[in-house]
N, C-alpha and C positions, 0 to 999 in steps of 0.2 A: 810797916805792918799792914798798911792800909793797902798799898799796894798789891805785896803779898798774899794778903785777901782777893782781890781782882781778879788777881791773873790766876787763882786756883778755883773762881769763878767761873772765869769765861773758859777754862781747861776743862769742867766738870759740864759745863752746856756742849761744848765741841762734841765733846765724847756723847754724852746722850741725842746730840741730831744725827751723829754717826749710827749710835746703835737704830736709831727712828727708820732711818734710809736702809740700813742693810733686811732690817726687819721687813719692809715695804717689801720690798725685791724679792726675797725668800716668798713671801705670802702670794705674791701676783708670779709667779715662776716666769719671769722676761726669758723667753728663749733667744736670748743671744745669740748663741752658738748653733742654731740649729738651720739658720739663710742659709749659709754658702751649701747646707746639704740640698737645698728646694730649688735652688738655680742652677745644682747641676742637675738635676732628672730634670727639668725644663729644657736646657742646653741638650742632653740626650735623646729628648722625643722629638727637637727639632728637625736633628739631620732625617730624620725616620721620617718625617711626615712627608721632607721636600723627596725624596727617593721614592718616595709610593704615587708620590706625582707623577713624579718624568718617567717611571716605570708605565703607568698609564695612558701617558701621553704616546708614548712609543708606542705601544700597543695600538693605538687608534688610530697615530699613522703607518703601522702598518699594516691595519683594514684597510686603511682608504686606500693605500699603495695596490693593495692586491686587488680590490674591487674596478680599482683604474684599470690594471692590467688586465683583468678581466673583460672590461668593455673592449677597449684598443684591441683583442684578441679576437671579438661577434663583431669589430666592426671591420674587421681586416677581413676575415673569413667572408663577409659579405659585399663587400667589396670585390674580390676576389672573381666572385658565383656573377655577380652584373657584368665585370668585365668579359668572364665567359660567354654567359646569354648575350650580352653586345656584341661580341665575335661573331658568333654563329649568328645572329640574326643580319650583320653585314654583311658575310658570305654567303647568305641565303638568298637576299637582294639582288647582292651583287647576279651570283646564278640567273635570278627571275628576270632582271635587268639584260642578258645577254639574252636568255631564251627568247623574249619578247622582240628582242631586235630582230634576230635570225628568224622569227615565227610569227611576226608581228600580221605578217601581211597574209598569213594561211585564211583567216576568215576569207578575207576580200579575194583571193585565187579561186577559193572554192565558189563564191557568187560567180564569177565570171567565167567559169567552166562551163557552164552552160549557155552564153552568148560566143565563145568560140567552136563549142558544138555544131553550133548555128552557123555560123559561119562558114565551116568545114563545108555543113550541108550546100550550103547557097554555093559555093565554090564547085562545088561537086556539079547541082545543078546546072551553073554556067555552060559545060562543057554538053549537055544536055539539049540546048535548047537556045534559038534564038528570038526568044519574047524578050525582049530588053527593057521593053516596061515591066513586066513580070521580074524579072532581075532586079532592076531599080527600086521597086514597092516592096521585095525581100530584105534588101539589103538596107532601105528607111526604116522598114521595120526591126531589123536589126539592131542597129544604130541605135532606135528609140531604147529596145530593150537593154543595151550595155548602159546607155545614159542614166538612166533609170536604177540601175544594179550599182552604179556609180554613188549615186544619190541617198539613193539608202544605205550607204557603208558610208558617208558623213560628205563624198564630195559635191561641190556645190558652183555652177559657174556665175560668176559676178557679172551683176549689172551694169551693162556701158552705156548703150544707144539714149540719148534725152537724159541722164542721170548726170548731175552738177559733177565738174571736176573733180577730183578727190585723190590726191597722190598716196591714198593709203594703201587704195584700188587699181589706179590708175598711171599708166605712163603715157603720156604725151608724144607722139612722133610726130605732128606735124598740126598744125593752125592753119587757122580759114577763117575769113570775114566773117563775121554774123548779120542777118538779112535785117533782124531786129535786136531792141536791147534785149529781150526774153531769151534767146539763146546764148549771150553772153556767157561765157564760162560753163556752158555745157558740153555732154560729148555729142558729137555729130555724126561720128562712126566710128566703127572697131573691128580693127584691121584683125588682130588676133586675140581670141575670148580668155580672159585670166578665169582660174577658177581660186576656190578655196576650201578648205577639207578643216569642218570642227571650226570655225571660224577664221585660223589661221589661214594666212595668204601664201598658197603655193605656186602662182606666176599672175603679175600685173595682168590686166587690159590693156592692150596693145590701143589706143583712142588717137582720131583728131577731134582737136578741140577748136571752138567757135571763140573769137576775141573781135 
Protein backbone atom coordinates (compact mmCIF):
# COMPACT_ATOMS: atom_id res chain seq x y z
CA UNK A 1 0.00 0.00 0.00
CA UNK A 2 2.79 2.13 0.84
CA UNK A 3 4.19 1.81 -2.26
CA UNK A 4 1.14 2.29 -4.04
CA UNK A 5 0.93 5.67 -2.23
CA UNK A 6 4.48 6.68 -3.74
CA UNK A 7 4.23 6.07 -6.94
CA UNK A 8 0.51 7.99 -7.13
CA UNK A 9 2.74 10.73 -5.55
CA UNK A 10 5.35 11.16 -7.60
CA UNK A 11 2.69 10.64 -10.69
CA UNK A 12 0.49 13.59 -9.17
CA UNK A 13 4.06 15.95 -8.94
CA UNK A 14 5.02 14.82 -12.70
CA UNK A 15 1.83 15.89 -13.89
CA UNK A 16 1.67 19.26 -11.97
CA UNK A 17 5.66 20.34 -13.14
CA UNK A 18 4.15 19.41 -16.45
CA UNK A 19 1.16 21.59 -16.34
CA UNK A 20 3.86 24.48 -14.41
CA UNK A 21 6.21 24.29 -17.81
CA UNK A 22 3.45 24.19 -20.39
CA UNK A 23 1.73 27.23 -18.51
CA UNK A 24 5.31 29.17 -18.59
CA UNK A 25 5.63 28.71 -22.40
CA UNK A 26 1.83 29.77 -23.18
CA UNK A 27 2.44 33.02 -21.02
CA UNK A 28 6.07 34.03 -22.31
CA UNK A 29 4.82 33.03 -26.28
CA UNK A 30 8.55 31.47 -27.20
CA UNK A 31 8.40 31.97 -30.83
CA UNK A 32 9.82 28.92 -31.90
CA UNK A 33 8.50 28.56 -35.19
CA UNK A 34 9.02 31.93 -36.28
CA UNK A 35 13.46 31.86 -37.08
CA UNK A 36 13.57 29.93 -39.99
CA UNK A 37 10.92 32.92 -41.43
CA UNK A 38 13.74 35.93 -40.27
CA UNK A 39 16.78 34.00 -41.89
CA UNK A 40 15.09 33.77 -44.88
CA UNK A 41 14.25 37.59 -45.64
CA UNK A 42 18.01 37.89 -44.29
CA UNK A 43 19.12 35.32 -46.95
CA UNK A 44 16.86 37.30 -49.63
CA UNK A 45 18.31 40.87 -49.04
CA UNK A 46 21.65 39.44 -49.20
CA UNK A 47 21.82 38.57 -52.88
CA UNK A 48 20.18 42.21 -53.54
CA UNK A 49 22.67 44.09 -51.56
CA UNK A 50 25.97 42.14 -53.48
CA UNK A 51 24.03 42.93 -57.18
CA UNK A 52 23.70 46.84 -56.34
CA UNK A 53 27.40 46.63 -55.76
CA UNK A 54 28.91 45.07 -58.86
CA UNK A 55 26.06 46.91 -60.61
CA UNK A 56 27.94 50.00 -59.26
CA UNK A 57 31.12 49.06 -59.73
CA UNK A 58 30.60 48.51 -63.49
CA UNK A 59 29.27 51.70 -63.68
CA UNK A 60 32.32 53.49 -62.40
CA UNK A 61 34.52 51.41 -64.61
CA UNK A 62 32.90 52.37 -67.21
CA UNK A 63 33.42 56.25 -66.54
CA UNK A 64 36.73 55.59 -66.02
CA UNK A 65 36.90 53.57 -69.42
CA UNK A 66 35.25 56.41 -71.30
CA UNK A 67 37.15 59.31 -69.55
CA UNK A 68 40.31 57.18 -70.62
CA UNK A 69 39.18 57.16 -74.07
CA UNK A 70 38.47 60.41 -73.97
CA UNK A 71 41.98 61.68 -73.15
CA UNK A 72 44.00 59.04 -75.63
CA UNK A 73 41.54 60.63 -78.32
CA UNK A 74 42.98 65.14 -77.21
CA UNK A 75 46.19 63.42 -76.90
CA UNK A 76 46.25 61.71 -80.26
CA UNK A 77 44.58 64.74 -82.03
CA UNK A 78 47.50 66.60 -80.59
CA UNK A 79 49.90 64.78 -81.45
CA UNK A 80 48.81 64.60 -84.66
CA UNK A 81 48.70 68.96 -85.06
CA UNK A 82 52.81 68.81 -83.67
CA UNK A 83 53.66 66.37 -86.23
CA UNK A 84 52.12 68.65 -88.87
CA UNK A 85 53.62 72.05 -87.42
CA UNK A 86 57.05 69.90 -87.35
CA UNK A 87 56.59 69.07 -91.12
CA UNK A 88 56.10 72.18 -92.19
CA UNK A 89 58.56 73.95 -90.14
CA UNK A 90 61.39 71.29 -91.64
CA UNK A 91 60.28 72.03 -95.02
CA UNK A 92 60.45 75.53 -94.40
CA UNK A 93 64.32 75.32 -93.13
CA UNK A 94 64.94 73.08 -95.37
CA UNK A 95 63.80 75.96 -98.14
CA UNK A 96 65.63 78.76 -96.15
CA UNK A 97 68.67 76.48 -95.88
CA UNK A 98 69.01 75.99 -99.82
CA UNK A 99 67.96 79.84 -100.44
CA UNK A 100 70.84 80.89 -98.26
CA UNK A 101 73.34 78.72 -100.09
CA UNK A 102 72.39 79.64 -103.55
CA UNK A 103 71.92 83.68 -102.13
CA UNK A 104 74.20 83.36 -99.44
CA UNK A 105 76.94 85.47 -101.11
CA UNK A 106 74.29 88.33 -102.78
CA UNK A 107 75.18 90.89 -99.90
CA UNK A 108 78.92 90.49 -100.53
CA UNK A 109 78.52 90.73 -104.77
CA UNK A 110 76.53 93.66 -104.29
CA UNK A 111 79.64 95.33 -101.92
CA UNK A 112 81.96 94.50 -104.57
CA UNK A 113 80.26 95.85 -107.55
CA UNK A 114 81.52 98.90 -107.04
CA UNK A 115 85.43 98.01 -106.70
CA UNK A 116 84.91 96.20 -110.14
CA UNK A 117 83.40 99.45 -111.39
CA UNK A 118 86.51 100.75 -110.65
CA UNK A 119 88.38 98.72 -111.91
CA UNK A 120 86.58 98.62 -115.33
CA UNK A 121 87.32 102.46 -114.99
CA UNK A 122 91.17 102.15 -114.29
CA UNK A 123 91.34 99.56 -117.18
CA UNK A 124 89.60 101.90 -119.48
CA UNK A 125 92.04 104.62 -118.46
CA UNK A 126 95.22 102.32 -119.06
CA UNK A 127 94.45 102.50 -122.69
CA UNK A 128 94.34 106.33 -122.24
CA UNK A 129 97.39 107.35 -121.06
CA UNK A 130 101.01 106.57 -120.29
CA UNK A 131 101.60 107.93 -116.50
CA UNK A 132 102.32 104.52 -115.13
CA UNK A 133 102.71 105.96 -111.75
CA UNK A 134 99.23 107.42 -112.09
CA UNK A 135 98.16 103.85 -113.12
CA UNK A 136 99.91 102.20 -110.25
CA UNK A 137 98.51 104.87 -107.38
CA UNK A 138 94.84 103.88 -109.20
CA UNK A 139 95.05 100.70 -109.13
CA UNK A 140 96.72 100.72 -104.91
CA UNK A 141 93.95 102.44 -104.40
CA UNK A 142 91.73 100.07 -105.74
CA UNK A 143 93.09 97.26 -104.05
CA UNK A 144 92.82 99.22 -100.72
CA UNK A 145 89.17 99.75 -101.57
CA UNK A 146 88.17 95.86 -102.36
CA UNK A 147 90.39 94.94 -99.03
CA UNK A 148 88.49 97.01 -97.10
CA UNK A 149 84.87 95.99 -98.76
CA UNK A 150 86.40 92.40 -97.92
CA UNK A 151 86.70 93.29 -94.29
CA UNK A 152 83.67 94.49 -93.62
CA UNK A 153 81.66 91.57 -94.95
CA UNK A 154 83.71 89.41 -92.02
CA UNK A 155 86.92 88.69 -94.04
CA UNK A 156 90.04 89.09 -92.34
CA UNK A 157 93.76 88.21 -93.25
CA UNK A 158 95.85 86.51 -90.41
CA UNK A 159 98.91 87.50 -88.83
CA UNK A 160 102.25 85.80 -89.88
CA UNK A 161 105.51 88.16 -89.98
CA UNK A 162 106.94 87.99 -86.00
CA UNK A 163 103.80 86.11 -84.67
CA UNK A 164 104.84 82.61 -82.62
CA UNK A 165 104.09 79.55 -84.84
CA UNK A 166 100.62 78.44 -84.54
CA UNK A 167 99.46 75.35 -86.83
CA UNK A 168 95.95 76.59 -86.30
CA UNK A 169 97.02 79.60 -88.58
CA UNK A 170 99.86 78.62 -89.93
CA UNK A 171 101.69 76.00 -92.39
CA UNK A 172 105.32 75.72 -92.37
CA UNK A 173 107.15 75.39 -95.83
CA UNK A 174 110.34 75.89 -95.03
CA UNK A 175 112.91 76.62 -91.60
CA UNK A 176 115.72 78.77 -91.17
CA UNK A 177 118.23 79.21 -88.30
CA UNK A 178 117.37 81.69 -85.89
CA UNK A 179 120.11 84.74 -85.27
CA UNK A 180 118.74 84.65 -81.50
CA UNK A 181 116.91 82.44 -78.99
CA UNK A 182 113.97 85.42 -79.28
CA UNK A 183 112.97 84.30 -82.69
CA UNK A 184 112.88 80.67 -82.02
CA UNK A 185 109.61 79.43 -83.07
CA UNK A 186 108.48 82.48 -84.74
CA UNK A 187 107.41 83.33 -88.44
CA UNK A 188 110.14 84.99 -90.42
CA UNK A 189 108.08 85.34 -93.53
CA UNK A 190 105.04 84.64 -95.47
CA UNK A 191 105.33 83.37 -98.54
CA UNK A 192 101.30 83.46 -99.12
CA UNK A 193 98.87 85.61 -96.74
CA UNK A 194 96.07 83.02 -95.22
CA UNK A 195 93.03 84.87 -94.36
CA UNK A 196 89.81 84.01 -92.36
CA UNK A 197 86.17 85.05 -92.58
CA UNK A 198 83.87 85.22 -89.01
CA UNK A 199 86.79 83.60 -87.24
CA UNK A 200 86.92 80.59 -89.28
CA UNK A 201 90.12 79.62 -91.27
CA UNK A 202 89.71 79.85 -94.96
CA UNK A 203 93.49 79.04 -96.21
CA UNK A 204 96.64 78.72 -93.87
CA UNK A 205 99.63 81.28 -93.95
CA UNK A 206 101.82 80.09 -96.17
CA UNK A 207 105.21 80.96 -93.23
CA UNK A 208 108.97 80.08 -92.79
CA UNK A 209 109.72 79.37 -89.57
CA UNK A 210 112.85 80.38 -87.36
CA UNK A 211 114.29 76.95 -85.36
Amino acid sequence: MEQTEKKAAVADETAEMAASINTTDEAQGTPTEEAPATEDATTAEAPATEETAIDSTEQQLRDALADAEEKVAAEHDRYLRQLAEFENYRKRTLKEKSELILNGSANLMTAVLPVLDDMDRALDALTKTDDAAACCEGFKLIASKFRTTLEQNGLKQIEAIGQPFDTDFHEAIAMMPATDDAQKGHVMDCVQAGYKLNDKVLRHAKVVVCE
